[in-house]
PDB file as gemmi writes it, atoms N, CA and C in Angstrom:
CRYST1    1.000    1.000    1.000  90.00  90.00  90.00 P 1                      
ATOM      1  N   UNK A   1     -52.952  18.082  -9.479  1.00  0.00           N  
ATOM      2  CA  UNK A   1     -52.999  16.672  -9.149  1.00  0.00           C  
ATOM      3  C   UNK A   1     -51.639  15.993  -9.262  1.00  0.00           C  
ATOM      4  N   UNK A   2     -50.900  16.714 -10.250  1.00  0.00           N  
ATOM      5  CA  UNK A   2     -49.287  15.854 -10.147  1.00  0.00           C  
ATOM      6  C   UNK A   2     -48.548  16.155  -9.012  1.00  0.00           C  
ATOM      7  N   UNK A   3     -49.031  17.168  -8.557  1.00  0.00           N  
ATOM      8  CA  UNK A   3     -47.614  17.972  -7.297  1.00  0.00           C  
ATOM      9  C   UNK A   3     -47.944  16.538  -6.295  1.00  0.00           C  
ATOM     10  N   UNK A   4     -49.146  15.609  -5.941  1.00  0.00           N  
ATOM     11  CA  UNK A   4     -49.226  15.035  -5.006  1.00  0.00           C  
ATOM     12  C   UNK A   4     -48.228  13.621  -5.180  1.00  0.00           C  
ATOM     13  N   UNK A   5     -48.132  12.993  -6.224  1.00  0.00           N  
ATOM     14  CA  UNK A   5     -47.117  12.247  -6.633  1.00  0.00           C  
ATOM     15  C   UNK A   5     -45.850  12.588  -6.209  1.00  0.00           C  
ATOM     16  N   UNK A   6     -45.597  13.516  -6.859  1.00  0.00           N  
ATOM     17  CA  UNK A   6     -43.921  14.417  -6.339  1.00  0.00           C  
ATOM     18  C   UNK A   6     -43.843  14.565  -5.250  1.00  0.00           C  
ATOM     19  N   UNK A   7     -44.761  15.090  -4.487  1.00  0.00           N  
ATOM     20  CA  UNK A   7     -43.955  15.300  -3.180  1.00  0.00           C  
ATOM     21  C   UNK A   7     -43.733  13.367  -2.616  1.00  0.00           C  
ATOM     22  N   UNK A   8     -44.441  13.069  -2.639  1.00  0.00           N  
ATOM     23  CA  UNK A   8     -43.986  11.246  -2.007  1.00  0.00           C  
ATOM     24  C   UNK A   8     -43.063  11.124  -2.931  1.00  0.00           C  
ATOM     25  N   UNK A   9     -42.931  10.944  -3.795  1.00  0.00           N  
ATOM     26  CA  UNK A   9     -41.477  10.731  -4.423  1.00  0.00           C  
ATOM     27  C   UNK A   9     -40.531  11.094  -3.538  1.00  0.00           C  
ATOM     28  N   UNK A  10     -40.043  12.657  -3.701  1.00  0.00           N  
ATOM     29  CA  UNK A  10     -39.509  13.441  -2.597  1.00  0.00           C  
ATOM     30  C   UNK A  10     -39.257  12.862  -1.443  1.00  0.00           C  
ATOM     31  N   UNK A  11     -40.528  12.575  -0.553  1.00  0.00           N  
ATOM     32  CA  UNK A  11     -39.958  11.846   0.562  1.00  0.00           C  
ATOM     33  C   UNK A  11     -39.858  10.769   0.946  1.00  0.00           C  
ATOM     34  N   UNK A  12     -40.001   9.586  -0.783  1.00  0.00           N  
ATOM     35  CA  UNK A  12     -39.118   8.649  -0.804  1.00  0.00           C  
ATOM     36  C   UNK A  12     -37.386   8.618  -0.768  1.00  0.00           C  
ATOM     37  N   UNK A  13     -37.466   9.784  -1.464  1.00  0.00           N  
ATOM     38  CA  UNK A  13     -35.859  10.091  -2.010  1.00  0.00           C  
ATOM     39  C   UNK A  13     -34.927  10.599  -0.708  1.00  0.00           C  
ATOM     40  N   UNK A  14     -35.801  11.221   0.307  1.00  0.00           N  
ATOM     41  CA  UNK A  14     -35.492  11.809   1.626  1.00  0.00           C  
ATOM     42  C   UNK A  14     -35.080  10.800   2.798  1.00  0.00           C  
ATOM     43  N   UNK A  15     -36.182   9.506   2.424  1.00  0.00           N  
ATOM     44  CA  UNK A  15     -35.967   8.754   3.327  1.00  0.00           C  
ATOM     45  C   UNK A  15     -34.297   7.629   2.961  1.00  0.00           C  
ATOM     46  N   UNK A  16     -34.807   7.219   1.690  1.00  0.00           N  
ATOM     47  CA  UNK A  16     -33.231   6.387   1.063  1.00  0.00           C  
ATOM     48  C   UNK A  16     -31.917   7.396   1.652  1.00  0.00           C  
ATOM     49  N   UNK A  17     -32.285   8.820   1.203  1.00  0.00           N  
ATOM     50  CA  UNK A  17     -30.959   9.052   1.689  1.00  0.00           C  
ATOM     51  C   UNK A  17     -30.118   8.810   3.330  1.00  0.00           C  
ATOM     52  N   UNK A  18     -31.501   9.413   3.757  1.00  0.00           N  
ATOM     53  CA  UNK A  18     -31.155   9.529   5.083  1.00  0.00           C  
ATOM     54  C   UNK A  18     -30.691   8.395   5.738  1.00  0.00           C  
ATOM     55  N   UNK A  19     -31.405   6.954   4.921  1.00  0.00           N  
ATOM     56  CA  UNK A  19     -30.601   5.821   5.536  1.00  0.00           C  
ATOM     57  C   UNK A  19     -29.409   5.554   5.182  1.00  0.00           C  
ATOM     58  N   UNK A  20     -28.588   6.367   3.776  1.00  0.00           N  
ATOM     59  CA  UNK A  20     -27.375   5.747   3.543  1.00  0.00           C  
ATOM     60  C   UNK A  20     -26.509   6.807   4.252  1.00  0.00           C  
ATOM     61  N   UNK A  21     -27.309   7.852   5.089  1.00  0.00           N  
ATOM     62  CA  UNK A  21     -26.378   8.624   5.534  1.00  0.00           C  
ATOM     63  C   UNK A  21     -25.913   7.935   7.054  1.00  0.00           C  
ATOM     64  N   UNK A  22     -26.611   7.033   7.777  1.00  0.00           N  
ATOM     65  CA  UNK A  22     -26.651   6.738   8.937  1.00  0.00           C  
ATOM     66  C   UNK A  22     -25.696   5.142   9.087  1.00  0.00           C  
ATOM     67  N   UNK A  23     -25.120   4.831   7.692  1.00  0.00           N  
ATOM     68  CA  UNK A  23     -24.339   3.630   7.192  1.00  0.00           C  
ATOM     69  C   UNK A  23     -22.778   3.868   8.271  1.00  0.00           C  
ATOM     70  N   UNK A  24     -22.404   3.278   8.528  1.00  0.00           N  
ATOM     71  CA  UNK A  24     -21.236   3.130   9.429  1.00  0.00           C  
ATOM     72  C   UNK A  24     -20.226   2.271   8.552  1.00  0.00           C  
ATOM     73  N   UNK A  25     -18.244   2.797   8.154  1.00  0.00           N  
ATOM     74  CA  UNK A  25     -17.491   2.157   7.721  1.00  0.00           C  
ATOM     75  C   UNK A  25     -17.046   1.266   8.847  1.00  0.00           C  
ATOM     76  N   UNK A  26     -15.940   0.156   7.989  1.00  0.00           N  
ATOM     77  CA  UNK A  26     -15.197  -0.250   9.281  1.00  0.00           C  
ATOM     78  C   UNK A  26     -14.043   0.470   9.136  1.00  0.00           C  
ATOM     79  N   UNK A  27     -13.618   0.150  10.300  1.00  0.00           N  
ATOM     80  CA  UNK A  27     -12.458   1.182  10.640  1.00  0.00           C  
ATOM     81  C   UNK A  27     -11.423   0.137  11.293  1.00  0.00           C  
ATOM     82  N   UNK A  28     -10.107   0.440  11.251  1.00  0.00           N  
ATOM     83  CA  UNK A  28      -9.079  -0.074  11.739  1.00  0.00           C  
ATOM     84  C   UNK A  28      -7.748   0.336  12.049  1.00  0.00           C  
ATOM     85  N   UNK A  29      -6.694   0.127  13.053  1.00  0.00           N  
ATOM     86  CA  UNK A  29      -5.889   0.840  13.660  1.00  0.00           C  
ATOM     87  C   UNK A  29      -4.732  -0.211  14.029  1.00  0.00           C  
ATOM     88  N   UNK A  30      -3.674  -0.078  13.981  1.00  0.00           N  
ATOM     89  CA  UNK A  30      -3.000  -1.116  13.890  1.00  0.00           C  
ATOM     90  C   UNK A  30      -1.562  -0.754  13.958  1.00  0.00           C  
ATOM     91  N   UNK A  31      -0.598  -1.624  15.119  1.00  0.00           N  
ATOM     92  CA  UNK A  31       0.633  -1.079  15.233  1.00  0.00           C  
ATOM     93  C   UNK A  31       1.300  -2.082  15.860  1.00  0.00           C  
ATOM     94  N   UNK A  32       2.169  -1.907  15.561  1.00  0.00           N  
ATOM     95  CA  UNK A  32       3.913  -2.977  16.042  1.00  0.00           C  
ATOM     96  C   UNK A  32       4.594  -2.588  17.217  1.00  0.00           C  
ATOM     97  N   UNK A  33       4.622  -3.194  17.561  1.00  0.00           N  
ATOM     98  CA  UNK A  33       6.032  -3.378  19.180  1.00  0.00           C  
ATOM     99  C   UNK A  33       6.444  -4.751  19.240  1.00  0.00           C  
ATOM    100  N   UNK A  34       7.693  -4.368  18.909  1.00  0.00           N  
ATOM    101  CA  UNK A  34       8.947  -5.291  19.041  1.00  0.00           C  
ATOM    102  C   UNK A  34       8.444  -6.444  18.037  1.00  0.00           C  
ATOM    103  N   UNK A  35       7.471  -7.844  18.314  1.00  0.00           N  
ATOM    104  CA  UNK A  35       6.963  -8.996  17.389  1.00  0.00           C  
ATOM    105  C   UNK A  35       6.003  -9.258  17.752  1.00  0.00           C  
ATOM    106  N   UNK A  36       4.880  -8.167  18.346  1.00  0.00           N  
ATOM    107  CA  UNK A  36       4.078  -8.280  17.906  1.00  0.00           C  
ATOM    108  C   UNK A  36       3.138  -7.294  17.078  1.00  0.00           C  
ATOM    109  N   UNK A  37       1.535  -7.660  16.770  1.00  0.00           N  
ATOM    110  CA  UNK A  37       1.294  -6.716  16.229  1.00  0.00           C  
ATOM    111  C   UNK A  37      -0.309  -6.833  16.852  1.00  0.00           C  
ATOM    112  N   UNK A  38      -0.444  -5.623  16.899  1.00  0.00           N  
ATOM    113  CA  UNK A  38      -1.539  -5.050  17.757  1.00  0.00           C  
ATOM    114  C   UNK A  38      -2.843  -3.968  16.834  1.00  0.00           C  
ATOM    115  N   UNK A  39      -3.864  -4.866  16.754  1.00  0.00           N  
ATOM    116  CA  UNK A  39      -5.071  -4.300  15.877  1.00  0.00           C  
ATOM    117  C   UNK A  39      -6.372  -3.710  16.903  1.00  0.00           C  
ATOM    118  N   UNK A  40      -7.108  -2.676  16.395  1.00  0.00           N  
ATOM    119  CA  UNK A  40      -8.045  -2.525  17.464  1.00  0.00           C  
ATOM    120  C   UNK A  40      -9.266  -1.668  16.204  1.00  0.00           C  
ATOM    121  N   UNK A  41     -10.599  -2.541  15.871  1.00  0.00           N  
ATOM    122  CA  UNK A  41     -11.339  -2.571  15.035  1.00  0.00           C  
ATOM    123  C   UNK A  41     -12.437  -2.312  15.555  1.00  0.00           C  
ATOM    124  N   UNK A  42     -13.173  -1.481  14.593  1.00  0.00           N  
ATOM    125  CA  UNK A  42     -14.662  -0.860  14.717  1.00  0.00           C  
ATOM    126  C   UNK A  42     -15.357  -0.490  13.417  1.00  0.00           C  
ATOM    127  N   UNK A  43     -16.113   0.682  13.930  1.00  0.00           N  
ATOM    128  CA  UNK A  43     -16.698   1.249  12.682  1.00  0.00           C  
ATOM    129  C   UNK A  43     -17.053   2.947  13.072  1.00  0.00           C  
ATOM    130  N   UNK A  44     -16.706   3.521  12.132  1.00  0.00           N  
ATOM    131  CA  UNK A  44     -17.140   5.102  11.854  1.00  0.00           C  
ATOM    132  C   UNK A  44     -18.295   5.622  12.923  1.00  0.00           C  
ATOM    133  N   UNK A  45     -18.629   4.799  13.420  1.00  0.00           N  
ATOM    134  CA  UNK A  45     -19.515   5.623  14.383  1.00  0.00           C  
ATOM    135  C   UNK A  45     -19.168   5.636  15.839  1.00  0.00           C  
ATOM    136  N   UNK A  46     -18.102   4.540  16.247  1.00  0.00           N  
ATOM    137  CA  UNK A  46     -17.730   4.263  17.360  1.00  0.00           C  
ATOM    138  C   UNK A  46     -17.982   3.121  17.898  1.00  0.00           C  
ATOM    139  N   UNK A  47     -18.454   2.375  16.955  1.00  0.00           N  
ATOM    140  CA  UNK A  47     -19.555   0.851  17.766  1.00  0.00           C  
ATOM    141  C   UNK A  47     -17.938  -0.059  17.428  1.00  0.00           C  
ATOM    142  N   UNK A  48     -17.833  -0.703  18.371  1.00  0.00           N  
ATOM    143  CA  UNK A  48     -16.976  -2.424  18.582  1.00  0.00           C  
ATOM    144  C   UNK A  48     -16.903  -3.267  17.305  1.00  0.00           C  
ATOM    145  N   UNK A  49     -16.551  -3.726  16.942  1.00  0.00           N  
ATOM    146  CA  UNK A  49     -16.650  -4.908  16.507  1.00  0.00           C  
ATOM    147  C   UNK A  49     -15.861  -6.271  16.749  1.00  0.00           C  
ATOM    148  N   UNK A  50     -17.080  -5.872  17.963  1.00  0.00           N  
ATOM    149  CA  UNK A  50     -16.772  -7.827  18.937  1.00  0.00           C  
ATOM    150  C   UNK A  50     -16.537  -8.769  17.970  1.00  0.00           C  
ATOM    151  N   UNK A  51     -15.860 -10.033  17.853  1.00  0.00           N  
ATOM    152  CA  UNK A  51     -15.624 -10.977  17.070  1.00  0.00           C  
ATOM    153  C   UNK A  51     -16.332 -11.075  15.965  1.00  0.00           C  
ATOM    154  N   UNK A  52     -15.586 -10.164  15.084  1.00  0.00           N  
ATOM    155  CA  UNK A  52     -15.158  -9.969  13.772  1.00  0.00           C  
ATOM    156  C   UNK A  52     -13.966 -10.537  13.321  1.00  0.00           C  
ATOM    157  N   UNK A  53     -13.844 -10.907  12.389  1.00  0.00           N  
ATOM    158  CA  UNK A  53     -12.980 -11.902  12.098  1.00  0.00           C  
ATOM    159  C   UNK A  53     -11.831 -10.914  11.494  1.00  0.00           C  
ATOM    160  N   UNK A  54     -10.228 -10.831  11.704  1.00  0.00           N  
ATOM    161  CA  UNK A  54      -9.162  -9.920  11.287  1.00  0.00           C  
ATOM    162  C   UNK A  54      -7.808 -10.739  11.035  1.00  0.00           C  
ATOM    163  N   UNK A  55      -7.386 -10.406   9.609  1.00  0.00           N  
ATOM    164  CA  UNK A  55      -6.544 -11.449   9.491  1.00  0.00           C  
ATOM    165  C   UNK A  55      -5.178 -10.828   8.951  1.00  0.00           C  
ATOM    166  N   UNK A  56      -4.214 -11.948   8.625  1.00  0.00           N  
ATOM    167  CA  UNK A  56      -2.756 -11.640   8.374  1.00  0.00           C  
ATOM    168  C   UNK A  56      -2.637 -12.659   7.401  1.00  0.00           C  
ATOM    169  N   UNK A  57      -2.456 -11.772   6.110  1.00  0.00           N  
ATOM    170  CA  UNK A  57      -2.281 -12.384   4.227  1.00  0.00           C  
ATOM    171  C   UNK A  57      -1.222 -11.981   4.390  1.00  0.00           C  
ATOM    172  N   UNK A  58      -0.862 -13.158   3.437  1.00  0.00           N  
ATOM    173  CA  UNK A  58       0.394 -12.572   2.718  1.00  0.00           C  
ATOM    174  C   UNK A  58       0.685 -12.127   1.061  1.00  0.00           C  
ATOM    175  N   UNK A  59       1.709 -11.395   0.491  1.00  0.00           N  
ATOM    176  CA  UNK A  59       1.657 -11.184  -0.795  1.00  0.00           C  
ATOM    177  C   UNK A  59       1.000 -12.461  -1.776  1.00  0.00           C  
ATOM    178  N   UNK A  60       1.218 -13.653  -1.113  1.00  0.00           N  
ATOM    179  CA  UNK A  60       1.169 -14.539  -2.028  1.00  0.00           C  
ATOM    180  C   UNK A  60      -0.550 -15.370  -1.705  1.00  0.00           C  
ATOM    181  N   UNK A  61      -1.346 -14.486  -0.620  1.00  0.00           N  
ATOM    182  CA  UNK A  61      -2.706 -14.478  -0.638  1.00  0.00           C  
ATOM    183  C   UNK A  61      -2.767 -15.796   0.160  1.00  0.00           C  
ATOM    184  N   UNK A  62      -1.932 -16.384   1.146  1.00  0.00           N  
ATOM    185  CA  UNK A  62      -2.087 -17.542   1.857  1.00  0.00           C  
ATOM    186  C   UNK A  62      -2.404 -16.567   2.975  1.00  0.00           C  
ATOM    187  N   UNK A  63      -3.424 -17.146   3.999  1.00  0.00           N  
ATOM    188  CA  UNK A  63      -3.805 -16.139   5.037  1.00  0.00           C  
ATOM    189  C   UNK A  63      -3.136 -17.217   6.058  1.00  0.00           C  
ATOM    190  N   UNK A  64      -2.286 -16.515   7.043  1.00  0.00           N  
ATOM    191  CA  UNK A  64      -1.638 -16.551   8.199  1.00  0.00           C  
ATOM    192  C   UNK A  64      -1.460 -16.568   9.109  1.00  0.00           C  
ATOM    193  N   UNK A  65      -2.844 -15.856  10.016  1.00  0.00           N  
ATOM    194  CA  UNK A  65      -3.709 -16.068  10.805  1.00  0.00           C  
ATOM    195  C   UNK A  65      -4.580 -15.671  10.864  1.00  0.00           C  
ATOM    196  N   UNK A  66      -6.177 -15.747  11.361  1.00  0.00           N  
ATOM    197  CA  UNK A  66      -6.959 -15.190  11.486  1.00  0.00           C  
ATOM    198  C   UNK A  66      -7.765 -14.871  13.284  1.00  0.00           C  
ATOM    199  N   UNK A  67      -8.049 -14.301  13.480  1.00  0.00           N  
ATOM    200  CA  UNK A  67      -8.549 -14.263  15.060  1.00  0.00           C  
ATOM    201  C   UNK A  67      -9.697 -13.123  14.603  1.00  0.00           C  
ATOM    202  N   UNK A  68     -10.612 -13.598  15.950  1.00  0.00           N  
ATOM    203  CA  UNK A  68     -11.499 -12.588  16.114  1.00  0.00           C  
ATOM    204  C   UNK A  68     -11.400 -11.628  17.200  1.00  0.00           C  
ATOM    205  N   UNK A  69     -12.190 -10.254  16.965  1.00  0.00           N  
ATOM    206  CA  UNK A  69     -11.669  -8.940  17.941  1.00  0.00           C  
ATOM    207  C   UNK A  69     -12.516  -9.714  18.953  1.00  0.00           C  
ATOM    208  N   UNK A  70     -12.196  -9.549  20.207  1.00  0.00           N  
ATOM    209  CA  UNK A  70     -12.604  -9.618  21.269  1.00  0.00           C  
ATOM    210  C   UNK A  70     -13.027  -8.781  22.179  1.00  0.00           C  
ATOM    211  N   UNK A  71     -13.439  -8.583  23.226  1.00  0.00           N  
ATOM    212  CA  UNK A  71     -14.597  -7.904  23.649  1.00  0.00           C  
ATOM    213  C   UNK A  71     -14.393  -6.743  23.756  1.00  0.00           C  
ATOM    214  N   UNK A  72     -12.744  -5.675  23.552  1.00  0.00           N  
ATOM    215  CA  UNK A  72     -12.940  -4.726  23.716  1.00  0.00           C  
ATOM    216  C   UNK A  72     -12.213  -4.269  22.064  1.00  0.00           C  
ATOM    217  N   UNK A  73     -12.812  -5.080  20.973  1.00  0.00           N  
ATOM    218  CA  UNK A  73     -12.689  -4.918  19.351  1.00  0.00           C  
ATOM    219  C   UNK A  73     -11.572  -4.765  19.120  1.00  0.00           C  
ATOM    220  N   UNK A  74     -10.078  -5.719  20.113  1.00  0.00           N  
ATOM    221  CA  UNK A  74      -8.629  -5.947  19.825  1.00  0.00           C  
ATOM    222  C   UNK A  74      -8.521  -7.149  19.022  1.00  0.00           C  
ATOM    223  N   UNK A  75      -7.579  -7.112  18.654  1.00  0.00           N  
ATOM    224  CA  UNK A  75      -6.476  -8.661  17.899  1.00  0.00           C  
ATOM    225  C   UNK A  75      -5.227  -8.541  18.418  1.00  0.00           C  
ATOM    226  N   UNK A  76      -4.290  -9.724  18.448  1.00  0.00           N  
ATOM    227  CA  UNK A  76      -3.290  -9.546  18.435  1.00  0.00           C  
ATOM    228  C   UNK A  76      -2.702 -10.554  17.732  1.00  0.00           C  
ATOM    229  N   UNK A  77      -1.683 -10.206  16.707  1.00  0.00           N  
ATOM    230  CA  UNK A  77      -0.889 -11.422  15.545  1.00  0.00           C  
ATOM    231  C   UNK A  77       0.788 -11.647  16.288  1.00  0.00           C  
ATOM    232  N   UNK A  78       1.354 -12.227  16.204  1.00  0.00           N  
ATOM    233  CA  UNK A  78       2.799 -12.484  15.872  1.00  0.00           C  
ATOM    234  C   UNK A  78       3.242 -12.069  15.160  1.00  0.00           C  
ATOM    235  N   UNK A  79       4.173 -10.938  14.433  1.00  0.00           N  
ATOM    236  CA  UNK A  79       4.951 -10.649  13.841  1.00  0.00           C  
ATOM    237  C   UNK A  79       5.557 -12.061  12.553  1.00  0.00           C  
ATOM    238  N   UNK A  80       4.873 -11.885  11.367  1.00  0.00           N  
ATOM    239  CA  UNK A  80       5.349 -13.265  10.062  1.00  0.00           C  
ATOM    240  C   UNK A  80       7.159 -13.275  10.041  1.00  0.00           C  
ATOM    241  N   UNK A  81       7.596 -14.372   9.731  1.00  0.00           N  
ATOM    242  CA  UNK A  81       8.924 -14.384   9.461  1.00  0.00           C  
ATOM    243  C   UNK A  81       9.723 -13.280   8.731  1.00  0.00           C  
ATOM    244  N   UNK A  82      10.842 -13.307   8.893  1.00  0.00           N  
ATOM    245  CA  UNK A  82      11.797 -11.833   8.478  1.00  0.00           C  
ATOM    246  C   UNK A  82      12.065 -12.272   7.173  1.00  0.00           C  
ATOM    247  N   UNK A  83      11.311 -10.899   6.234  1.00  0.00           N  
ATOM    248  CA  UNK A  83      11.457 -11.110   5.090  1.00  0.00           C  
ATOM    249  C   UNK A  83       9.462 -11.251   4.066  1.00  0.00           C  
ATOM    250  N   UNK A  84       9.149 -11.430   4.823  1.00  0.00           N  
ATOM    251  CA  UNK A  84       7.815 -12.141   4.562  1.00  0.00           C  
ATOM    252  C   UNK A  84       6.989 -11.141   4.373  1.00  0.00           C  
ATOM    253  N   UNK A  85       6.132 -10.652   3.090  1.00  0.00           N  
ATOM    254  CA  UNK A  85       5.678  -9.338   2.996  1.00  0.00           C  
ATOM    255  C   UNK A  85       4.170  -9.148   2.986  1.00  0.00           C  
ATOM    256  N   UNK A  86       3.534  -9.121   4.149  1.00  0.00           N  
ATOM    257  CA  UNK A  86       2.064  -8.898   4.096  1.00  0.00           C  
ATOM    258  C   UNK A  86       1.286  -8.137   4.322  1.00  0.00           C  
ATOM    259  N   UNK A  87       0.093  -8.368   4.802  1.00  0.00           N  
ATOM    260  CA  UNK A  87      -1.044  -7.057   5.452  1.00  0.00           C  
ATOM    261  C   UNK A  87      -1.979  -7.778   6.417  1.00  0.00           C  
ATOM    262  N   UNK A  88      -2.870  -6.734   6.657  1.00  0.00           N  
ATOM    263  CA  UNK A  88      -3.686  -6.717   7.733  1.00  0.00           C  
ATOM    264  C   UNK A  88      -5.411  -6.618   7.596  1.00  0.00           C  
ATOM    265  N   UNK A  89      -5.991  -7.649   7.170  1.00  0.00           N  
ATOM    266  CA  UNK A  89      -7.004  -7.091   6.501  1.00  0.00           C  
ATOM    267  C   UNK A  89      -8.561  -7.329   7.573  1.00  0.00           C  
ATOM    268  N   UNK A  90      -9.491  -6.495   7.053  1.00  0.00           N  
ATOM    269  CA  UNK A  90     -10.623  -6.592   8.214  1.00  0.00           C  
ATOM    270  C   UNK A  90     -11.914  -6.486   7.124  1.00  0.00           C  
ATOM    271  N   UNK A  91     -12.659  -7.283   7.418  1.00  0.00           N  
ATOM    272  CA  UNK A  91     -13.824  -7.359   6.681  1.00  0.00           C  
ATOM    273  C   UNK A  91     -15.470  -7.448   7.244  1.00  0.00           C  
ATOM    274  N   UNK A  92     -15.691  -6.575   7.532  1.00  0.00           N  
ATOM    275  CA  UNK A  92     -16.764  -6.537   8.737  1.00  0.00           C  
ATOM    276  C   UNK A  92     -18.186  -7.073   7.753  1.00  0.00           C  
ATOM    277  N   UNK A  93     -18.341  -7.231   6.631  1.00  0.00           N  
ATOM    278  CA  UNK A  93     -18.926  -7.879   5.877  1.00  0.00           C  
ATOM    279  C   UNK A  93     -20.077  -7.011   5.145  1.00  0.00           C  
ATOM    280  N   UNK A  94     -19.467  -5.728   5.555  1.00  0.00           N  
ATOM    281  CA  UNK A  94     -20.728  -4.546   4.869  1.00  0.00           C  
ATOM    282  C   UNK A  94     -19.777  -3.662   4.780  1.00  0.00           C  
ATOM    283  N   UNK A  95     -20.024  -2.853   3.581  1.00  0.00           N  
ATOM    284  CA  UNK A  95     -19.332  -1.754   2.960  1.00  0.00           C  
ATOM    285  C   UNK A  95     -17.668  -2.282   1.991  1.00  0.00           C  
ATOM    286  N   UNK A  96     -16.813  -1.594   2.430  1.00  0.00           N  
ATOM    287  CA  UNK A  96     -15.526  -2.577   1.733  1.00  0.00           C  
ATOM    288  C   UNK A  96     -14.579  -2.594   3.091  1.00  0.00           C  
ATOM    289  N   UNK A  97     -13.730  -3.916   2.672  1.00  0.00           N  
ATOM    290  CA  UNK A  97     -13.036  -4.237   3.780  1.00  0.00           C  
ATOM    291  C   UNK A  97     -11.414  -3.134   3.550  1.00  0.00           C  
ATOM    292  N   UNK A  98     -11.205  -3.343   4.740  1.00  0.00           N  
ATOM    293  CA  UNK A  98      -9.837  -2.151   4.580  1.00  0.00           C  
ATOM    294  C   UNK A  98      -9.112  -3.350   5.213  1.00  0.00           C  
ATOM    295  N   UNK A  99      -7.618  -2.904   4.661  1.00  0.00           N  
ATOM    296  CA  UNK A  99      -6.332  -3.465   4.376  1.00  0.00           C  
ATOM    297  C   UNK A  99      -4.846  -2.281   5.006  1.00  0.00           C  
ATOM    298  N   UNK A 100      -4.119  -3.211   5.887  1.00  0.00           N  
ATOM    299  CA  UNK A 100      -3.069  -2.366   6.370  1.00  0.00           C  
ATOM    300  C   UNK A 100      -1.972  -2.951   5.647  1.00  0.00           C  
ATOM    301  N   UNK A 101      -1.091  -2.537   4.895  1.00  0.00           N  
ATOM    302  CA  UNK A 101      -0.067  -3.229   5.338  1.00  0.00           C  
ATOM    303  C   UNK A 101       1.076  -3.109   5.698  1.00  0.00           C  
ATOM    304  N   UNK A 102       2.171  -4.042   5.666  1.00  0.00           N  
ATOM    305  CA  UNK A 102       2.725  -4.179   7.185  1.00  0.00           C  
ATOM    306  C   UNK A 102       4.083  -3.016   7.428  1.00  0.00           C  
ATOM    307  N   UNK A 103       4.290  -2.113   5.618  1.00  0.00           N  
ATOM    308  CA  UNK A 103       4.943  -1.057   5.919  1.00  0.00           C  
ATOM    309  C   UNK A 103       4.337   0.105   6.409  1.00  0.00           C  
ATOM    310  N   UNK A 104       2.997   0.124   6.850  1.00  0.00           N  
ATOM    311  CA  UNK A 104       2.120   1.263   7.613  1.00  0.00           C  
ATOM    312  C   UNK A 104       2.466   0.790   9.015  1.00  0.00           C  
ATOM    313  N   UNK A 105       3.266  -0.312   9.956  1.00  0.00           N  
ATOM    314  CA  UNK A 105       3.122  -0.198  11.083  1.00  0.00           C  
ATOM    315  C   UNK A 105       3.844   0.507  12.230  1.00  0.00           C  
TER     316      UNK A 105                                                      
END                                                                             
């Protein structure tokens, strides 16, 4: 009579997993030419992330600009003043947000 408990347990435990296996990160890609700077955002599975919000902090945590990806999950920033030391951050609002910064470009 106990094995019948266990096994639903079991394929409670089967099912939780399987949904955290099907979880998608965000993902982000990001590069410089000449002054500007060029982002192109998604997630681990390949899906867009249409206007999502992607921004440009600086060390001193004042954000600099923000824009949303647009329809084919791009940004594009201006290059911050010379001297000015920041990053690139994306927060798709599930999982953790990832962060470039601006000596990765």
């Amino acid at each position: 009579m106990m094995a019948r408990p266990l096994v639903s347990m079991a394929g409670v435990g089967l099912v939780v997993l399987s949904s955290a296996a099907h979880t998608h990160s965000p993902t982000i890609d990001c590069w410089k030419k000449k002054q500007t700077i060029f982002c192109e955002v998604g997630f681990s599975d390949g899906s867009k992330a249409r206007g999502k919000d992607v921004s440009v902090i600086s060390y001193d945590e004042e954000i600099l600009a923000t824009k949303q990806a647009d329809k084919f999950s791009r940004v594009e920033f201006q290059v911050p003043e010379d001297g000015l030391e920041y990053y690139i951050y994306f927060d798709a609002k599930h999982e953790f947000p990832i962060e470039v910064d601006y000596g990765e470009l």
